[in-house]
N, C-alpha and C positions, 0 to 999 in steps of 0.2 A: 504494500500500500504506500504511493509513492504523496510526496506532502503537499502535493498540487492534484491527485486523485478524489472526483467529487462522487458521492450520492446520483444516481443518474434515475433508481426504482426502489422503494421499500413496498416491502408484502411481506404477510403474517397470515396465518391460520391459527385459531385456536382450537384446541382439541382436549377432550375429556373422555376417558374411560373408551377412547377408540372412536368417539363420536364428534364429525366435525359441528363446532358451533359456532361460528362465524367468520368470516376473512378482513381482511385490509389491504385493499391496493393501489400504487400512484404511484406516480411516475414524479419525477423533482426537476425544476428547474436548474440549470447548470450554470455557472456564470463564464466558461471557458468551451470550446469547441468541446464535444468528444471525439476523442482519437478512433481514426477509421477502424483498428483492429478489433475495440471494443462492439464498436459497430457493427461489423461482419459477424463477430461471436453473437450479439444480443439482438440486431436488431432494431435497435434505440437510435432510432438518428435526432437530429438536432431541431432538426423542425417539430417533431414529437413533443421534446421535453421545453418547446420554447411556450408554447401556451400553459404549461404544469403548474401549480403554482408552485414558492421559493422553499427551499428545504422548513423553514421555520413554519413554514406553517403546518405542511406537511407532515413534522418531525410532531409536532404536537397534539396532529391528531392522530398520528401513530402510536402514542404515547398514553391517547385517551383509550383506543381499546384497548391497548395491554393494561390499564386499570380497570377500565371499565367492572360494574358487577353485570355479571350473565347469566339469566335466569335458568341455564342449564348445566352451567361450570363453577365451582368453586373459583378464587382468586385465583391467578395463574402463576405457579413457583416453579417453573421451568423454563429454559428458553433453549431450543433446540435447534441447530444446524449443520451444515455439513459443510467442516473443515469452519468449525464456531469461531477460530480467533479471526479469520480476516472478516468476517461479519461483524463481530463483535467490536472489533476493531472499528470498523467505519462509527457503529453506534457511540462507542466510548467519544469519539472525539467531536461527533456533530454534539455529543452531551452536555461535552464541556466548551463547546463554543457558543452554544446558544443557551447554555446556562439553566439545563434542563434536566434535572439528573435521572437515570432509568431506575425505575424500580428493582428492588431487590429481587433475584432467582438465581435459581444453580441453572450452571451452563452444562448443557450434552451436547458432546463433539459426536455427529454420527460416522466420521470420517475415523477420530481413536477408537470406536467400539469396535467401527468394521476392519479394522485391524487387530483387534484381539481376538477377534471369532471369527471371522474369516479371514485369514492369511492365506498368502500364494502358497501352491495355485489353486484353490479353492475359488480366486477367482483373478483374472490376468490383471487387474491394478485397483485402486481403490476409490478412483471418479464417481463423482454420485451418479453418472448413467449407467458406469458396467454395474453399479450395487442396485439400483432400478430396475435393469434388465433383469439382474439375481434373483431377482426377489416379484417378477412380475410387474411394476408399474409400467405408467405410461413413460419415454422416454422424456427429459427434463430440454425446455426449451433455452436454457439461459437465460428466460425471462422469471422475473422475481417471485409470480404466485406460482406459475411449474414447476418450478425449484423447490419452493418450500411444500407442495403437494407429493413432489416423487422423495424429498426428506423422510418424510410423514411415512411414506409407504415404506423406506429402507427401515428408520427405527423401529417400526413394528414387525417387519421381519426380523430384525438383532435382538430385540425384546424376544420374541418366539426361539430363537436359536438357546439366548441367554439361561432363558425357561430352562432348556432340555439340559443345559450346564448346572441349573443350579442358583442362577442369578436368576433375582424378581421385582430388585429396587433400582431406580436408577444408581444409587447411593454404591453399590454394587459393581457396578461399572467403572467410578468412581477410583475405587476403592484397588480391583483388580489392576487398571492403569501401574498402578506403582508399583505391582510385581515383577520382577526380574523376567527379559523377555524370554527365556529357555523353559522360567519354570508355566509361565504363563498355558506356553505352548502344549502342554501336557492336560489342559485342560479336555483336548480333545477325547484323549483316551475314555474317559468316564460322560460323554455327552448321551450316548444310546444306554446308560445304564438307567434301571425303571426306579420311578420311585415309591419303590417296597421294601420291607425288611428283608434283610440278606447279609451274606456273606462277601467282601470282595481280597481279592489277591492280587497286590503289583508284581508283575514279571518282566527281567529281565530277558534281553534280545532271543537267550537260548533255552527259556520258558524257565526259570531257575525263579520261584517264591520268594522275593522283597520282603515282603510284608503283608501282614493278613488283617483284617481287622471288621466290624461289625457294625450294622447302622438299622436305625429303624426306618431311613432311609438312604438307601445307595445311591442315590443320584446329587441328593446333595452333601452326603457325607464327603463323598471323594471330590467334589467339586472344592470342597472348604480346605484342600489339602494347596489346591494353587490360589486361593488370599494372603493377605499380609498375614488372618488372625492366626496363620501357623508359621510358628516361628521357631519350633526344633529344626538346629542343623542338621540332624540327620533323617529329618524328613527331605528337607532341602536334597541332600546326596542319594535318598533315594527317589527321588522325582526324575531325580537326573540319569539314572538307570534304569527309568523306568521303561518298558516298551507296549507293554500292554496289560490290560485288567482284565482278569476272570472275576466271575460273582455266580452265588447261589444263592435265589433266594427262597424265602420262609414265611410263612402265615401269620409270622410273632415272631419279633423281637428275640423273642429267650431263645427259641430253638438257633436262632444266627449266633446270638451270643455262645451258646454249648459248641456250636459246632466250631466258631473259631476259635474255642479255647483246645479242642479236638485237633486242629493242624497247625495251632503254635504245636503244640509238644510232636505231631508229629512231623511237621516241616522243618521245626528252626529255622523259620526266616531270619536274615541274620539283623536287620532293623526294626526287629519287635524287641521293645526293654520291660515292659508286663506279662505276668503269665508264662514268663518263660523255663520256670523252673517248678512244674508242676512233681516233680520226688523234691523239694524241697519239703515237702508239711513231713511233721513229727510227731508221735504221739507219746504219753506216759502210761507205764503200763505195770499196776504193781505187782508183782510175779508170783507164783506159786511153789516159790522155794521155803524151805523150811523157815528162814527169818526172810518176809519180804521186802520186798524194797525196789524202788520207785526207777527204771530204766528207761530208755531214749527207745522208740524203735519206729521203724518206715512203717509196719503194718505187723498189727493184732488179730489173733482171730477171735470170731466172733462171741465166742462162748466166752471169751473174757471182756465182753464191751464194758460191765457194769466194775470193772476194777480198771478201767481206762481213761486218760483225761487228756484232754486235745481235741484236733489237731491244733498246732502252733505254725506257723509258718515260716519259723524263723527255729533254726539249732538253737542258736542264742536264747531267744525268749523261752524254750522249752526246758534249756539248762537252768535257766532262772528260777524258773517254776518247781523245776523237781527242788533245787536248794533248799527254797522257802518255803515249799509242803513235807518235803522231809522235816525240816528242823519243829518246822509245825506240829505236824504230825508223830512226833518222834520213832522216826524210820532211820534205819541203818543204810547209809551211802557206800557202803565198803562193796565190791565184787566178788570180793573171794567166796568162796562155798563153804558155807557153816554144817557142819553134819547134826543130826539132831541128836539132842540129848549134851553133846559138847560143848561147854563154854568157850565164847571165843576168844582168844588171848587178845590182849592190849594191841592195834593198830595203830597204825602212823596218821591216820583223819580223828580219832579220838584224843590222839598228845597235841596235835595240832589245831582242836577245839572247835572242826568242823563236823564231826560225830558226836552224837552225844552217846552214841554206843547200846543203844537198848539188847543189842544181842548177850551183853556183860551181865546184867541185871535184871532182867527179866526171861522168866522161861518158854521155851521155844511155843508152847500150845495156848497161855498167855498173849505174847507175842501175836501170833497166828488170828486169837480172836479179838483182838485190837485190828488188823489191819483189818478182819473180814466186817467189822461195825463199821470201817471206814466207808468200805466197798458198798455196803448196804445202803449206808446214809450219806453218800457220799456230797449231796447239793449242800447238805447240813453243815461238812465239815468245811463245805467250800466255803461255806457263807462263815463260818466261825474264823474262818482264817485271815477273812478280808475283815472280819469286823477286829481281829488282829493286829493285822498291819497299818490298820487307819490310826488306831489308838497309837501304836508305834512310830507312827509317821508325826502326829502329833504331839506326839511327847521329846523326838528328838529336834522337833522346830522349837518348841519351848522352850530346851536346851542349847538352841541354836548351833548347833550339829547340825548344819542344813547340808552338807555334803551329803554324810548319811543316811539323810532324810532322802534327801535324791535318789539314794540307790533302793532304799528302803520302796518310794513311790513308784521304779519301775518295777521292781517285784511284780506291787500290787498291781498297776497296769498287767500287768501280761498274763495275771490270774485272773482279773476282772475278765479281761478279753479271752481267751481260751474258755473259760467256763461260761461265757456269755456262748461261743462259736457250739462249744457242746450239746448245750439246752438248745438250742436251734437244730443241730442235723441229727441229734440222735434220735428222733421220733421216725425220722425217715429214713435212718438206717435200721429201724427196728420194721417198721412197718413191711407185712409177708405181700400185703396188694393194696393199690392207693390208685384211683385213676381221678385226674381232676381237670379241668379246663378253664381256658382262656380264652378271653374275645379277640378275632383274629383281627388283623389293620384294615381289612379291607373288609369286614361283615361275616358273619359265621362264628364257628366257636374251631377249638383248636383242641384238642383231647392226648393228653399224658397219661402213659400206664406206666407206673413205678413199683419196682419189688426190688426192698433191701436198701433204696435210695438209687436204683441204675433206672434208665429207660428202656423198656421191654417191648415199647408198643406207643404209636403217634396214628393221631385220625384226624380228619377233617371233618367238618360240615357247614352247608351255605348256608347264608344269612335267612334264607326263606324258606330251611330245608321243614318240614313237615316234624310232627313227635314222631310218628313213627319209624321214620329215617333215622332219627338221631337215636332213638329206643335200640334199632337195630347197629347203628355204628357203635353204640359202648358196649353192646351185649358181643359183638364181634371182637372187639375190643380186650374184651374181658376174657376172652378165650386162650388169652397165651398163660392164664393163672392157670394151677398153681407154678410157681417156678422156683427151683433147685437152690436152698440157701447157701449162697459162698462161703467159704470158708475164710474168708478173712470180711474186715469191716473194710466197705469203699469197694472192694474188689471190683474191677472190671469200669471204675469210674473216678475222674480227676478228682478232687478234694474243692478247688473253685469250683468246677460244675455244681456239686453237692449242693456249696454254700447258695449257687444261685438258688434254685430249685427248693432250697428250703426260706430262701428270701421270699419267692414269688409264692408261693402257698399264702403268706401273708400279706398280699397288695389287694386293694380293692377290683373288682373284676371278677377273681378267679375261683372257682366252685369248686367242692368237690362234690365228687359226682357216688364214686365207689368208695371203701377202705371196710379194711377185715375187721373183725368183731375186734381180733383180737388185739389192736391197736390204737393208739388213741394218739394226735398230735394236740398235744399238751406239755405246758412247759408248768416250772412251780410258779406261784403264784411271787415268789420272794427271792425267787433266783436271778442268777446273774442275769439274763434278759432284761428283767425288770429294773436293773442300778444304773439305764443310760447314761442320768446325769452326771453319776460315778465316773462310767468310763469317759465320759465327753472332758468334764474337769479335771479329771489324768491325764489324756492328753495334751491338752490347753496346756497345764501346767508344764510338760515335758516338753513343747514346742518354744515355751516363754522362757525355760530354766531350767539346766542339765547338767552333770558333770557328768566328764568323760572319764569308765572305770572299766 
């Protein structure tokens, strides 16, 4: 825009919700010749714009419909063109010469969208005719109401395209601009993905699993991967390997969520940092040796669930635990093999004042029925133990031993949470048959058969399926019961999975439909479940204040 270039035509359309409601067109007086080549492009000769009237006046009543109110449009907070700055450009400056200032809106450049979503050669350059022709309009005359009519038609095609990416606000568009152009370009990959719940998989050139991950909706989940609002670099680096997306999808949410926690463990993609160490959880298990005592293991079987405490997710927090329920409990830490009937000579954890030695002092059938009251009453002893540590935790604050107290607090934390995780999954690991449903995303129900806490059996049915349809899909359903109890707890199913599944049992929605006499999902009324605020102010406190031990 050169500093002697004038205004030769202003036009405007307004438009709401896809509906034209009203125009503006005129042509402007010029006070210098027009140059022939403008001529030849526009058509505008000079005899034309000599009876027009002067931009001032013209410019103000350009200025009255863009305030104007229209009994069909809300005020207008947009202003859209193609290739916005040299337009924008003439406006700013007739603005500031005649002392007129424009009303406030966000600008859309349809010339920057049609280069985020449509890159070559998708199509041979980015002129508002060839984007016209793209998208079906009439072709654009270079006159100022065509132009802004075959506009109108390209941003509502880029709107539709945007749709299928993911984008639904202008703001969006906006926003996308400032992404790095390589990663922008990835946006393609995820444009034909449906927006359903599902599973998706970035893959490398030679089909090699990125990364896996779940959405309740695919289409824009993966689209949110090229905005600023993701800002992991190693998202970044794998965007940048990325070649293409597989997806599966699912009727619900939860089943996407089980099945990608199902090929984190078994793919290893190597840019997933969650869920990726599902043989991480640990359980405690207090043993049936003559003096028992409290051991670490990956998996129990089932017949000892009710002398088990966990899972923990962490070695560490599981080590903590057993410390602070042995000393509790007055349980023997030692490993060696006590023979019964023999006292056990003096240990090196006993001189060292981390045993308190019960195999010394009391006799082994004593012993025996002390741990088996534990086993029995076990929520009881859990709760005495926390209503332990609080009093403990309190008394070394007072004493202002707050290190102590620190360590003392993470104990409790990790018994609060483990015995919280317990009273949650062990009804489901108990329970012999459980079928319960969810309302799927798109209308229907969605039908889970569980035995043991695994999935045995998945049904559908449509939103307008009949009683009797649905009568006969659980009775179908029902048909893989009775099923074969595993020999360990968990078997044959991740420990996240578990947790979910024992989550969603309790969200608003989901019914149950079946479950055997002999089961009942109930938790105590006073148990760890119940002491959120416990565990919530544990936390808090350990995020605000820690020592490292």
């Amino acid at each position: 825009m050169g500093a002697g270039a004038e205004i030769t035509e202003i036009a405007a359309a307004r438009y709401y919700q896809r509906r034209l409601c009203g125009t503006f067109r005129s042509l402007v007086q010029t006070r210098r010749p027009i140059p022939p080549k403008i001529v030849a492009l526009t058509g505008i000769t000079n005899s034309m714009v000599l009876a027009a009237d002067p931009l001032e006046e013209v410019f103000s009543r350009f200025l009255d419909f863009w305030r104007a109110d229209h009994p069909d449009s809300p005020p207008v907070n947009a202003l859209v063109a193609h290739n916005a700055s040299f337009d924008t450009g003439f406006l700013r400056r007739a603005s500031e010469q005649l002392g007129a200032p424009l009303p406030p809106a966000l600008t859309v450049d349809t010339l920057a969208i049609a280069r985020l979503l449509l890159p070559r050669p998708f199509v041979a350059n980015h002129r508002l005719a060839t984007l016209a022709s793209y998208f079906g309009a009439e072709k654009p005359t270079h006159r100022a109401l065509d132009d802004v009519l075959a506009t109108v038609t390209v941003l509502q095609g880029l709107l539709d395209l945007g749709q299928g990416a993911g984008l639904t606000h202008t703001q969006d568009f906006r926003v996308l601009q400032k992404v790095p152009r390589q990663i922008r370009a990835k946006r393609v990959l995820g444009a034909d993905l449906p927006a359903r719940p599902g599973v998706y998989i970035f893959e490398d050139a030679a089909g090699k699993p990125l990364y896996v991950g779940s959405a309740s909706n695919l289409r824009t989940r993966v689209g949110s991967y090229t905005t600023l609002s993701e800002k992991r670099r190693q998202m970044r680096e794998m965007l940048a390997a990325a070649r293409r997306i597989q997806h599966i999808c699912f009727p619900h949410v939860l089943l996407a969520r089980l099945k990608e926690l199902e090929l984190i463990a078994r793919l290893n993609p190597p840019f997933n940092r969650a869920s990726t160490r599902p043989d991480e959880y640990w359980l405690l298990e207090l043993t049936n040796e003559d003096f028992p005592r409290l051991k670490l293991s990956k998996r129990v079987e089932r017949k000892n669930a009710s002398r088990t405490f966990g899972p923990f997710t962490t070695r560490k927090s599981a080590e903590r635990v057993r410390r602070v329920l042995s000393q509790q409990w007055n349980l023997r830490t030692c490993t060696q093999v006590i023979p019964p009937g023999d006292p056990a000579n003096s240990c090196y954890l006993e001189q060292l004042g981390t045993c308190r030695a019960p195999c010394r002092v009391q006799k082994q059938e004593s012993y025996r029925q002390h741990c088996q009251l534990i086993a029995t009453n076990r929520a009881k002893a859990e709760q005495e133990s926390v209503t332990s540590l609080l009093e403990k935790v309190q008394d070394l604050a007072d004493r202002q031993e707050f290190e102590q107290a620190a360590v003392v607090r993470e104990q409790l934390a990790a018994l609060s949470q483990a015995g919280a995780e317990q009273e949650l999954l062990s009804p489901l690991l108990a329970a012999e048959k459980l079928i319960f449903a969810l309302p799927a995303s798109h209308g229907g129900w969605v039908y889970l058969a569980l035995a043991y806490g695994k999935i045995v059996g998945t049904a559908f049915t449509g939103a307008n399926a009949p009683k009797i349809a649905i009568d006969k899909t659980v009775a179908t359903l029902a048909e893989v019961f009775p099923v074969v109890a595993p020999r360990f707890l968990a078997q044959g199913i991740l420990w996240e999975q578990l947790h979910i599944l024992a989550q969603q049992l309790y969200q608003p929605g989901t019914r149950i439909v079946q479950i055997a006499d002999s089961t009942a999902l109930v938790c105590p009324v006073s148990g760890m479940l119940s002491r959120t605020r416990l565990r919530k102010k544990l936390e808090e406190a350990r995020k605000s204040f820690s020592f490292k031990h």
